[in-house]
C-alpha positions in Angstrom: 108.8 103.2 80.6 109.9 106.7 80.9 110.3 108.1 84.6 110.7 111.7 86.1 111.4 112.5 89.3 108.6 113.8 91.9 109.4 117.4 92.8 112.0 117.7 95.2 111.6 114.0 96.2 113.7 111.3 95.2 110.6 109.5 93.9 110.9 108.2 90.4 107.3 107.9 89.1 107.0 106.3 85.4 105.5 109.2 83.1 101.9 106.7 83.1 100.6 105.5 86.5 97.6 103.6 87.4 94.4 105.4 89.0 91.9 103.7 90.4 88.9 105.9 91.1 86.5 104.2 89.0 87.8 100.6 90.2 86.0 101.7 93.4 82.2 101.0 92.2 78.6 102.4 93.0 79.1 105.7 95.4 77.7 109.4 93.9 80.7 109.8 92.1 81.0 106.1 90.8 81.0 105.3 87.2 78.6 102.4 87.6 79.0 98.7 88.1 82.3 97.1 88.5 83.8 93.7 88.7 86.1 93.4 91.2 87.9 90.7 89.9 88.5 92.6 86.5 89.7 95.4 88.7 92.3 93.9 90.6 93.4 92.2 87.1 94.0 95.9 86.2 96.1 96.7 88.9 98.2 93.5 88.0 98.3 93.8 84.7 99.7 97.8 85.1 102.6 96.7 87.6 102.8 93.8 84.4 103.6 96.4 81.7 106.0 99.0 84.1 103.5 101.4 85.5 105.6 102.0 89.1 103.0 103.8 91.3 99.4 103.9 91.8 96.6 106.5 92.9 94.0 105.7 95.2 92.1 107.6 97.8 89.3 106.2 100.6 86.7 107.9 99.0 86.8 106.0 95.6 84.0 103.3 96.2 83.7 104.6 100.3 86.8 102.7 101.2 86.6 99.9 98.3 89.2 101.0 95.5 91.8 100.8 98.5 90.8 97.3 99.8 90.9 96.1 96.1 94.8 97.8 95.7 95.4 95.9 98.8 94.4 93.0 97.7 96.1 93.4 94.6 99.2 94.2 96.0 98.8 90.9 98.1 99.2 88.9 94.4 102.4 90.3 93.9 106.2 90.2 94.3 106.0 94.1 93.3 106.4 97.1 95.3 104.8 99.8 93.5 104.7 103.4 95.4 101.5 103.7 96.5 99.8 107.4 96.5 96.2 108.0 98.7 94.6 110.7 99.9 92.6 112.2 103.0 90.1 114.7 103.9 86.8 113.5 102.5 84.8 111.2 104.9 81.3 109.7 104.0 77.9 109.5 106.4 76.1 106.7 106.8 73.6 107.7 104.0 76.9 108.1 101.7 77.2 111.5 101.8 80.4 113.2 101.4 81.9 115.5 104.3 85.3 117.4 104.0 86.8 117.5 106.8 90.4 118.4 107.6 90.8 118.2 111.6 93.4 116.6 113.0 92.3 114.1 114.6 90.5 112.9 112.0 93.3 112.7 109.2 95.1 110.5 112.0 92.2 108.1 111.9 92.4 108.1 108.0 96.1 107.6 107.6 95.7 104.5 110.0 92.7 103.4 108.1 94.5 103.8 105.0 97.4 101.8 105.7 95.3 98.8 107.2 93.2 98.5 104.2 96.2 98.9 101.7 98.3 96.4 103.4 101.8 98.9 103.4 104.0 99.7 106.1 104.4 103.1 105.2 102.2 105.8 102.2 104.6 107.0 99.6 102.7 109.8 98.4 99.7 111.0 100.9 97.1 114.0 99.7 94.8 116.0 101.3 92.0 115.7 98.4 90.5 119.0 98.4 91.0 121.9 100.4 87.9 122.1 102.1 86.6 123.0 104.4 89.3 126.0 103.2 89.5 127.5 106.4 91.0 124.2 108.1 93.8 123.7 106.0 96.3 124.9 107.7 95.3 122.3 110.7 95.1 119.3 107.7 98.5 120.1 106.3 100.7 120.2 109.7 98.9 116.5 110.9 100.2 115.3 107.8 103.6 117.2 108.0 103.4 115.3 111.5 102.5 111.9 109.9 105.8 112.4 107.7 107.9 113.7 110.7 106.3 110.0 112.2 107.4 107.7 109.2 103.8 106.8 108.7 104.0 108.4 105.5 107.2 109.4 102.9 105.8 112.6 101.6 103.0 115.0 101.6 101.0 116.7 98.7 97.5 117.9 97.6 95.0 117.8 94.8 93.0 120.4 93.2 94.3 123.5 95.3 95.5 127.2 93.5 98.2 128.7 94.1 97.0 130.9 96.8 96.3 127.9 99.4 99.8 126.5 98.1 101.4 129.9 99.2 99.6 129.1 102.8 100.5 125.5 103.1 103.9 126.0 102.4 104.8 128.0 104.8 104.2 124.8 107.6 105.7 121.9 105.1 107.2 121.7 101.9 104.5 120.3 99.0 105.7 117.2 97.7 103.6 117.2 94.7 99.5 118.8 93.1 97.4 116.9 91.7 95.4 118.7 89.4 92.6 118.0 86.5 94.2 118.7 83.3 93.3 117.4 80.0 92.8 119.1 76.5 89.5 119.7 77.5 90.3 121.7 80.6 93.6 123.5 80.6 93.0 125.8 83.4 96.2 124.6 85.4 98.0 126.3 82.5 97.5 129.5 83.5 99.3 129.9 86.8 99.6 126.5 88.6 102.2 124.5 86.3 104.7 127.6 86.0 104.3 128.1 90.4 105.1 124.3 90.7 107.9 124.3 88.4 109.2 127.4 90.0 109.0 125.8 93.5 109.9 122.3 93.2 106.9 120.9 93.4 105.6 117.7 91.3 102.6 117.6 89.0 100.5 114.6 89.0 97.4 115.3 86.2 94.4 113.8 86.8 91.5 112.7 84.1 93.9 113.1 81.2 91.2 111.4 78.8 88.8 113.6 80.4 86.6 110.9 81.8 86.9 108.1 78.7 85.9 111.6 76.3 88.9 112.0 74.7 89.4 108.0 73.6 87.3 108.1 70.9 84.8 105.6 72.3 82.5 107.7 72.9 79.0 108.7 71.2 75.4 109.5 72.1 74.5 105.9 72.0 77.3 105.2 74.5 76.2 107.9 76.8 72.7 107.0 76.3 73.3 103.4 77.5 75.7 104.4 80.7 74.5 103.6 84.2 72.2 105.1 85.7 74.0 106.2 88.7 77.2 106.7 86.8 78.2 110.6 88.0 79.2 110.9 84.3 75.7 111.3 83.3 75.8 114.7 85.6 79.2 116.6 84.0 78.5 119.2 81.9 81.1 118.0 79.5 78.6 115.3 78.8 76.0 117.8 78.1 75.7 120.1 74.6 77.5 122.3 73.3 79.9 120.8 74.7 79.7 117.0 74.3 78.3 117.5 70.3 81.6 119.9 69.7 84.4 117.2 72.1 83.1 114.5 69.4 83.7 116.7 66.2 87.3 117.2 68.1 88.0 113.7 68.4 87.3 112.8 65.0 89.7 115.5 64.0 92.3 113.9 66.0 91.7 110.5 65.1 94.2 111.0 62.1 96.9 112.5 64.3 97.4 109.5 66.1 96.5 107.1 63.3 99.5 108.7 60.8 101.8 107.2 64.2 100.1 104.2 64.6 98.8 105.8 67.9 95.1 105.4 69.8 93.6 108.5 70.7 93.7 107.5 74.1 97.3 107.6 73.8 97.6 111.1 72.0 95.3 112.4 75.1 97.7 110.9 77.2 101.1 112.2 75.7 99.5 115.6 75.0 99.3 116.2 78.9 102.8 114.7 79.3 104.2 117.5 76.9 104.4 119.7 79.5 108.2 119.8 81.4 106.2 121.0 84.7 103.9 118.0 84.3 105.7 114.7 86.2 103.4 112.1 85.4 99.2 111.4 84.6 97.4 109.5 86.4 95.4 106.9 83.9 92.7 105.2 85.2 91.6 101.6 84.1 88.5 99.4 85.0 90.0 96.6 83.0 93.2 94.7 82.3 92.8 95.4 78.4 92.1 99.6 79.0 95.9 99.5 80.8 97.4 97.3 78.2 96.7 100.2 75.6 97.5 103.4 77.6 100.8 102.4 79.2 102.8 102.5 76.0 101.9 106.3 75.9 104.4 107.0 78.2 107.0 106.6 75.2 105.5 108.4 73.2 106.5 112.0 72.5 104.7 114.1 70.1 106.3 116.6 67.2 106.0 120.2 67.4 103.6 119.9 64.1 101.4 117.7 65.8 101.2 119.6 68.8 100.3 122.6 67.1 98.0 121.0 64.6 95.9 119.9 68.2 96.0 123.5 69.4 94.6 124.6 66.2 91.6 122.0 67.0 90.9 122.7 70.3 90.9 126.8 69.5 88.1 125.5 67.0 85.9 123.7 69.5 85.9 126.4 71.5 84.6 128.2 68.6 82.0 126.1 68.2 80.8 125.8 71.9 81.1 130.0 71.6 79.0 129.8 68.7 76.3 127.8 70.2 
């Protein structure tokens, strides 16, 4: 598989990597029920195929997708880098609380590592950058935890350039982590160019936009999702929107079929076209889902075919405008 180095790391991260948000099960942003057993046969079967690294966080399941990567990681000879995140707690009714003291990312990172089974976080991220005005504190306890060896580097997920600016005057940012799919391209407008022009690694989240952009989706399938799957909430699973994605996807079903491609895979590789853009993170409930997204790391697309997508995604937006 194709690598590309991490920012101003020397982290080589294959071009695919494994997430594991929806491995974590029922929580208010879960996708409904999940075998455990299926989803440790996913993080096996990813480190099986060449994926290098894997994306985790505490929050994914309250605490669960990590205890599953640890015991994943305890079936193998395999030392994947291992990226996690801090920042969001949960109250005893499940209820998700930023918070970005001090003390309390200390606590995390010790969590973190217990539950994971690792000497030492590759990759740790503050998750969001809330509450905004404690940042600053957040960023120089993990700058400390690096100084410490607990972890190798720092980063952080869904900030703007602004609060990069800020943080970056304590630490150097290892790496963002932003949403970025054809389906929301909003880190195109500032945040790939800053990175690139400060060294600083982009890891894309929700490249298949949540399972939209693999062509197995349809109203019967949304219809017959869980009902506490958060899915069921997004407006991109909501009209205009959802109506004008599907039209999309059948457009680009023979774009990837004329190269013997999934449409998983061309939502994949279209993210990874970007230089700025180090790796996507590809999440996989299943040992099967992995077994057919990996290869898109290989896979670059022609100039034609990347303009023939822009001309279909300037149309859905049409659509959704006309609506």
């Amino acid at each position: 598989m194709k690598k590309r180095k991490l920012g101003y790391t020397d982290l080589e991260l294959t071009t695919v990597g494994l997430g594991t948000w929806a491995m974590g099960g029922p929580w208010l942003y879960g996708w409904g029920p999940q075998d455990d057993g299926e989803a440790i046969s996913a993080v096996l079967a990813a480190l099986e195929n060449g994926i290098n690294w894997i994306d985790t966080a505490p929050i994914y399941g309250l605490g669960h997708s990590e205890l599953l990567v640890g015991k994943a990681l305890e079936q193998t000879t395999q030392k994947p880098l291992v990226a996690t995140k801090c920042g969001l707690l949960w109250s005893q009714r499940n209820h998700r609380i930023p918070c970005l003291n001090a003390k309390s990312i200390r606590l995390e990172c010790h969590t973190s590592l217990k539950k994971l089974g690792v000497d030492v976080i590759d990759l740790y991220q503050m998750h969001w950058p809330q509450p905004e005005e404690d940042i600053e504190e957040g960023w120089e306890e993990m700058a400390k935890l690096a100084e410490a060896g607990k972890v190798r580097y720092i980063g952080v997920s869904n900030y703007n350039v602004e609060q990069l600016k800020r943080i970056r005057k304590i630490a150097p940012v290892a790496s963002l982590q932003p949403p970025y799919s054809m389906l929301h391209r909003e880190a195109e407008d500032e945040l790939l160019s800053y990175c690139a022009e400060n060294n600083i690694g982009v890891v894309a989240y929700s490249p298949m936009q949540r399972g939209l952009l693999t062509g197995k989706f349809n109203q019967e399938r949304l219809a017959a999702l869980a009902l506490d799957d958060h899915r069921r909430r997004n407006p991109d699973f909501h009209d205009p929107q959802f109506t004008a994605t599907l039209q999309l996807v059948d457009e680009l079903q023979p774009i990837a079929e004329r190269s013997g491609r999934t449409l998983a895979q061309l939502a994949i590789s279209w993210v990874l076209r970007r230089p700025e853009v180090t790796a996507a993170i590809v999440g996989a409930r299943r040992p099967e889902q992995i077994a057919e997204t990996y290869t898109a790391s290989d896979w670059d697309l022609s100039l034609d075919d990347i303009d023939e997508i822009e001309h279909l995604l300037t149309k859905r937006k049409e659509r959704i405008a006309a609506k």
